[in-house]
C-alpha positions as CSV (number, residue, x, y, z in Angstrom):
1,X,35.0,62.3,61.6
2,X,37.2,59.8,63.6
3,X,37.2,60.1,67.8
4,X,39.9,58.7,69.6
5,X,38.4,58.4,73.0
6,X,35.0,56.6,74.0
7,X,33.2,59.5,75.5
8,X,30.4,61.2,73.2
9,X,29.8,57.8,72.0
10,X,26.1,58.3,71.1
11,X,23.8,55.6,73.0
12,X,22.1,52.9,72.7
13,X,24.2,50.4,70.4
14,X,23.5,47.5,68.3
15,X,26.4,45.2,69.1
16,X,28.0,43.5,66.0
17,X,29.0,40.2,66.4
18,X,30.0,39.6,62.8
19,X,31.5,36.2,62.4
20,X,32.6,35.5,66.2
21,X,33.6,31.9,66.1
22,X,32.8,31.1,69.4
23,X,31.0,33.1,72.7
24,X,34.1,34.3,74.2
25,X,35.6,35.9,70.9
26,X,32.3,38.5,72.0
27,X,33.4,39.4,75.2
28,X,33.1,42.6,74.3
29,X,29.5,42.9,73.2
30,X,28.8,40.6,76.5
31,X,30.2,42.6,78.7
32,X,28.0,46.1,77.5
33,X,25.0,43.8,77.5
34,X,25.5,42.5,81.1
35,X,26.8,45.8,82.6
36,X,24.6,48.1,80.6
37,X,21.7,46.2,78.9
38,X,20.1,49.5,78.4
39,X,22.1,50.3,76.1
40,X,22.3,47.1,73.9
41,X,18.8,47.5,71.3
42,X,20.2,44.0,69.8
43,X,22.7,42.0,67.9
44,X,23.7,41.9,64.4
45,X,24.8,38.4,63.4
46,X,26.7,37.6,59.8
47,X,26.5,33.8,58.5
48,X,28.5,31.7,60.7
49,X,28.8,33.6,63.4
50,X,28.9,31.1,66.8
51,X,28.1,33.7,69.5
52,X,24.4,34.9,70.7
53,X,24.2,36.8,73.3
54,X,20.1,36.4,73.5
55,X,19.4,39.6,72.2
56,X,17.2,40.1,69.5
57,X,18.7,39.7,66.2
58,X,18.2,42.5,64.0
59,X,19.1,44.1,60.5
60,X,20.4,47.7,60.2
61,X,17.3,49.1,59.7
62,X,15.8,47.1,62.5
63,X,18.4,48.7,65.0
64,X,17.3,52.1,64.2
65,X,13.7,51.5,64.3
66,X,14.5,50.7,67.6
67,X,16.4,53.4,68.6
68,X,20.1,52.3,68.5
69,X,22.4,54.9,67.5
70,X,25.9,53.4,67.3
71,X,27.3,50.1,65.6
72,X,29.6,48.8,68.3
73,X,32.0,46.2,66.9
74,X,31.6,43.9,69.8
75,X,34.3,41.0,68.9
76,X,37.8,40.9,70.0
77,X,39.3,38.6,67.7
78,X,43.1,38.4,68.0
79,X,44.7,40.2,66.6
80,X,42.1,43.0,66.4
81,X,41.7,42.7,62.3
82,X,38.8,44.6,60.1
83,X,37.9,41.7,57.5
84,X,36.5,42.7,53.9
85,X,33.0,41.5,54.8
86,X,33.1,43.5,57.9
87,X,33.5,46.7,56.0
88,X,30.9,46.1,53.9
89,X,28.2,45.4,56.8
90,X,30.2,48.7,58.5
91,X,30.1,50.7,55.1
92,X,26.1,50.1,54.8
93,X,25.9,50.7,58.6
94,X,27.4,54.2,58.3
95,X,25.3,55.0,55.2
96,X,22.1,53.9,56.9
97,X,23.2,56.4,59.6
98,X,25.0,55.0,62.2
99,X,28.5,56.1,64.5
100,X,30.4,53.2,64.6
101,X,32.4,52.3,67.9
102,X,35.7,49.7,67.6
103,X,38.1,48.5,70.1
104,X,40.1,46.9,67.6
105,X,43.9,47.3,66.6
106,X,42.6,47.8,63.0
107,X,41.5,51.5,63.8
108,X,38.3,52.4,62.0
109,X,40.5,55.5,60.9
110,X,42.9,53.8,59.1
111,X,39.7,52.3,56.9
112,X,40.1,54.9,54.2
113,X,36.4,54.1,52.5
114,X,35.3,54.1,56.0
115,X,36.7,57.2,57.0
116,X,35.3,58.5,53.4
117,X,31.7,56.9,53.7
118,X,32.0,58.9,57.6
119,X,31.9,62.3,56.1
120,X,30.1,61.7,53.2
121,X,27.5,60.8,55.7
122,X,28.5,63.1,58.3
123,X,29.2,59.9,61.0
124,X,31.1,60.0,63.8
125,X,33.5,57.1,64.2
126,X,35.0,56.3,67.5
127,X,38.3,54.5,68.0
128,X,38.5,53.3,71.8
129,X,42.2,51.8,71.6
130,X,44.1,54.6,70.7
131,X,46.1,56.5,73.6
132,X,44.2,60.3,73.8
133,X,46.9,61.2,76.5
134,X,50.4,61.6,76.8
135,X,51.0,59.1,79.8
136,X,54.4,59.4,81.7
137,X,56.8,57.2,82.6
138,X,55.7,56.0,86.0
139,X,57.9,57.1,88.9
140,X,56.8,54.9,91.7
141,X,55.8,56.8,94.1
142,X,53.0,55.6,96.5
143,X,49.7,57.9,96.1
144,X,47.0,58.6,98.4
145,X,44.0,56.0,98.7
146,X,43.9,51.9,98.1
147,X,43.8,49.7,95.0
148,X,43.1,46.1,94.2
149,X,43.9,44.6,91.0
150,X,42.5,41.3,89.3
151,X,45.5,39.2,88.3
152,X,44.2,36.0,85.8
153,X,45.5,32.7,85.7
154,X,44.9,33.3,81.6
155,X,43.2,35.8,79.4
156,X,39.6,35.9,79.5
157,X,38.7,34.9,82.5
158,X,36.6,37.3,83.9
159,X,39.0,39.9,85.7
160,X,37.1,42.5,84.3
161,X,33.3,41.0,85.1
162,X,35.4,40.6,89.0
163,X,36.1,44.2,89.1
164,X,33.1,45.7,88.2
165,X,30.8,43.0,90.8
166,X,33.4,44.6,93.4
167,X,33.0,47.9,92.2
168,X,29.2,47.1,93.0
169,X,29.6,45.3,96.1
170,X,31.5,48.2,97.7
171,X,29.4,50.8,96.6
172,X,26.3,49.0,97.7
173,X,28.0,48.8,101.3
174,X,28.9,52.4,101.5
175,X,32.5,52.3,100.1
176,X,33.7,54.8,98.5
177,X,35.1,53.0,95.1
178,X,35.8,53.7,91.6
179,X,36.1,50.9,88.8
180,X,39.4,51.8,86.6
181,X,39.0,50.4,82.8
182,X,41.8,49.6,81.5
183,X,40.6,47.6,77.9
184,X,38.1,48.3,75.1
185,X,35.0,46.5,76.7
186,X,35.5,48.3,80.1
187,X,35.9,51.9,78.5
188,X,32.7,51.3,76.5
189,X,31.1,50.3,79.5
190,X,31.9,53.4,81.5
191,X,32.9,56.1,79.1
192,X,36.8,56.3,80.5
193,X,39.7,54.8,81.2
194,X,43.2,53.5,79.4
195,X,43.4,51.6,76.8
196,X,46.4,49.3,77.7
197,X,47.5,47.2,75.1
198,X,48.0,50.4,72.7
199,X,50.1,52.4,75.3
200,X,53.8,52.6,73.8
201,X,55.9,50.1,76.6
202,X,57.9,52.7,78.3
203,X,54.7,54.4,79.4
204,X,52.5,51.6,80.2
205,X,53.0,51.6,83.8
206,X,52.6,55.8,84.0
207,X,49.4,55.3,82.6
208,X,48.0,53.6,85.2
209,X,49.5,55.7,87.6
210,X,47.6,58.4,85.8
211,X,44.4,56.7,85.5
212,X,44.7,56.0,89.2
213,X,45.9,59.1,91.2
214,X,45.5,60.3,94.7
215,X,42.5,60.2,96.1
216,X,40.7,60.0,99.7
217,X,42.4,57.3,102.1
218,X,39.4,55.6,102.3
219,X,38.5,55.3,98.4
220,X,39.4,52.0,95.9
221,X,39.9,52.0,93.1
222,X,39.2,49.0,91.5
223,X,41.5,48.3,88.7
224,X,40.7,45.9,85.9
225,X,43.2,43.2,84.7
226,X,44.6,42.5,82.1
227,X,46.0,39.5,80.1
228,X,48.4,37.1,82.5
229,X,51.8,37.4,83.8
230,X,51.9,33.3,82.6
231,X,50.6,34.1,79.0
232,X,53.8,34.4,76.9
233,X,51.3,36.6,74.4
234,X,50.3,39.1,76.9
235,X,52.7,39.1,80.0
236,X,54.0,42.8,79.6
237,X,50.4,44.5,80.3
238,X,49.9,42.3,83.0
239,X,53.2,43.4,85.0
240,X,52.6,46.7,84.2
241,X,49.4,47.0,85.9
242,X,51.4,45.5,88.6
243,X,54.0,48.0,89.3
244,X,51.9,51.0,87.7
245,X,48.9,50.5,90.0
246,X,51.0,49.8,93.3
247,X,48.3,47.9,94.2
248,X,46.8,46.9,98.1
249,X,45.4,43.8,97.2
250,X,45.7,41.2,94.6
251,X,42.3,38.6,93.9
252,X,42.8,35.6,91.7
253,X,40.7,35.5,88.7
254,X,40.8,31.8,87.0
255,X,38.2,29.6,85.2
256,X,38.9,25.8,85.9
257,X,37.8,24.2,82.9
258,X,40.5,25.3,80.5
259,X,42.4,22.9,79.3
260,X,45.4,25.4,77.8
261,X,46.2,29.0,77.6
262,X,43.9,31.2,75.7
263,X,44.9,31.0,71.6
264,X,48.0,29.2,73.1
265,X,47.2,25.4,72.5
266,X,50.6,23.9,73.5
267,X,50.3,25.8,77.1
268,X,49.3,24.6,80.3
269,X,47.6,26.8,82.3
270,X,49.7,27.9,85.6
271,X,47.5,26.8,88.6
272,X,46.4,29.9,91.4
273,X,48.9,29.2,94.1
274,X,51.6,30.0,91.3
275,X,50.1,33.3,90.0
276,X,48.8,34.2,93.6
277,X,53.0,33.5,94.6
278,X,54.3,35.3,91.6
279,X,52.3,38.2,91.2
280,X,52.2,39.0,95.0
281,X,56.1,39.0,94.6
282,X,56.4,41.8,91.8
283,X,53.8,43.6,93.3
284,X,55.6,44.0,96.8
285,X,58.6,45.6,94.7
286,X,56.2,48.5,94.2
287,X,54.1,47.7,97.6
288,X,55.8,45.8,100.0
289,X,52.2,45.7,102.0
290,X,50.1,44.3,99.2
291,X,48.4,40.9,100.0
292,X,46.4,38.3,98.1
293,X,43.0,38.4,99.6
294,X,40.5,36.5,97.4
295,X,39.7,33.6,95.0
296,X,37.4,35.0,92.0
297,X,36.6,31.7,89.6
298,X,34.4,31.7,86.1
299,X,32.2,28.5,86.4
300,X,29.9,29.2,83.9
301,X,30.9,25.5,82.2
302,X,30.0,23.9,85.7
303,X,26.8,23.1,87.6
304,X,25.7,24.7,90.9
305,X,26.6,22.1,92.8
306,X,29.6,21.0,91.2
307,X,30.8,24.9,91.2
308,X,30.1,25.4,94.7
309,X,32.4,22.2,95.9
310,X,34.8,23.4,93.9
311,X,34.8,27.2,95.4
312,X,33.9,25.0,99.3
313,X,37.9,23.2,98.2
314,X,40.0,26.3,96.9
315,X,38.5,28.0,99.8
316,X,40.2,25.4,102.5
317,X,43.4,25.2,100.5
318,X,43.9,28.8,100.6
319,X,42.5,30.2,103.6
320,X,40.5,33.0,101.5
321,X,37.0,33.5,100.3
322,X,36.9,31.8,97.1
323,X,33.8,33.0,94.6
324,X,32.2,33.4,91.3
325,X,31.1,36.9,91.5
326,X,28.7,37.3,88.6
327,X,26.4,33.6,89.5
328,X,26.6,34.4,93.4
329,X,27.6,38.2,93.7
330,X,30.8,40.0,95.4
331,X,29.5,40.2,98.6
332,X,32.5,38.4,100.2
333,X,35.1,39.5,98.5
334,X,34.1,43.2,98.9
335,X,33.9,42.1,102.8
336,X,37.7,41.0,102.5
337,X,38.4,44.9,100.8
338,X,36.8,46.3,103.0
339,X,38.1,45.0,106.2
340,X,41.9,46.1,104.6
């Protein structure tokens, strides 16, 4: 049996990392192992594979001795493709008797020996990037309640890490807030949300209107980012969170060490006074009060020191608290929310 949506999705997980080339091509597997690590039993690793997220590696069997009851598929490699030797881990997987979780483009249910090994088995398999909702066509209007958005400087740059330590932050100061997922890793994290980048374009925009709807005047919701409006790849999700979520506030998620776009190597990446100047522009056609009101950088390539002289400088050039919110928490930048 195939399931469209991420709820159900029987817990804990071993996280396949297959043949990830590199730590970031596992962002999704990181992200359910920093957000929930109760959930993550350990890591399946093929030959070659050049991510580790420091969980115990373990065999098939060794997963469900210790408990785990899904295979998640925890790489997002682009272009979201199934590989041969991936369906044969995925095949024994099932047969061993695990549910199998993707986020990928190549939907588990279009794997017709997967699909067959499924119910032979009796395996649920759970397909989180595939639209479970007719979405509309959003129509602009402002609803009740606030919303920030994470805008990147590229892909993979931690907007969704940013809103979920916001998420956090507020709650732990007595906010009212609600963290919006709008991609694979964030709707295996929480069970919910929209899964973007497989909305049809006409509707992209209504579905975040739909995922965030009126609400108390004092909520947030805290919507997670996606792609950037200066990646040629993946501009058209980016915008469309813009003008779908209407939001309140913008922060600027960017990680300094990157020397071009993400899978784009003759790209320069666009520095955060131009994103902060052009997305604050498209999102005052659908919020004319929206503001720019933090600085959220990845420095997990830097030192401490060299990471907090670099946050100490964007901070005076832009007159806004600059942080990394997963090495020294949210703290500040739910302060700047907050005081909206």
């Amino acid at each position: 049996m195939t399931k469209r949506t991420a709820t159900m999705i029987k817990t804990p997980y071993l996280l396949f990392l297959g043949d990830a080339p590199d730590q970031l091509a596992a962002k999704v597997a990181q992200g359910i192992k920093d957000w929930r690590p109760d959930n993550a039993v350990g890591q399946y690793r093929m030959d070659g594979c050049g991510a580790d997220l420091k969980l115990t590696d373990m065999t098939l069997q060794e997963g469900l001795d210790a408990g785990a009851k899904t295979l998640v598929i925890g790489v997002a490699n682009r272009g979201g493709i199934i590989s041969k030797a991936w369906k044969e881990v995925l095949l024994a997987a099932l047969e061993a008797g695990y549910d199998l979780a993707s986020g990928l483009h190549n939907l588990l249910e279009d794997e017709p020996e997967l699909v067959a090994a499924a119910a032979k088995y009796g395996r649920e398999m759970h397909d989180v990037r595939v639209a479970s909702v007719d979405y509309p066509i959003a129509n602009g209007e402002k609803p009740t309640g606030k919303r920030v958005l994470a805008v990147g400087t590229d892909c993979s740059v931690g907007k969704m890490y940013t809103a979920l330590a916001l998420d956090e932050a507020l709650r732990a100061k007595g906010v009212k807030s609600t963290f919006r997922a709008t991609g694979q890793t964030g709707i295996l994290i929480t069970g919910e949300g929209v899964p973007l980048d497989a909305v049809v374009a006409d509707f992209m925009a209504g579905s975040i209107e739909y995922l965030t709807p009126d609400n108390d005047d004092d909520h947030w919701d805290i919507i997670e980012g996606q792609g950037s409006l200066f990646h040629v790849s993946y501009s058209g999700v980016t915008l469309a969170l813009i003008h779908g979520g209407q939001p309140d506030a913008l922060i600027i998620c960017h990680e300094p060490t990157r020397k071009h776009m993400r899978g784009l190597p003759s790209y320069t990446p666009p520095s955060i006074g131009q994103v902060s100047e052009l997305a604050l522009a498209l999102a005052k056609v659908a919020n004319a009060d929206c503001k720019v009101v933090g600085i959220s950088v990845n420095t997990q390539h830097m030192g401490d020191d060299e990471a907090r002289a670099y946050l100490a400088e964007l901070e005076a050039e832009y007159g806004m608290p600059a942080v990394d919110p997963f090495r020294h928490g949210a703290e500040r930048l739910a302060d700047a929310i907050a005081a909206l």
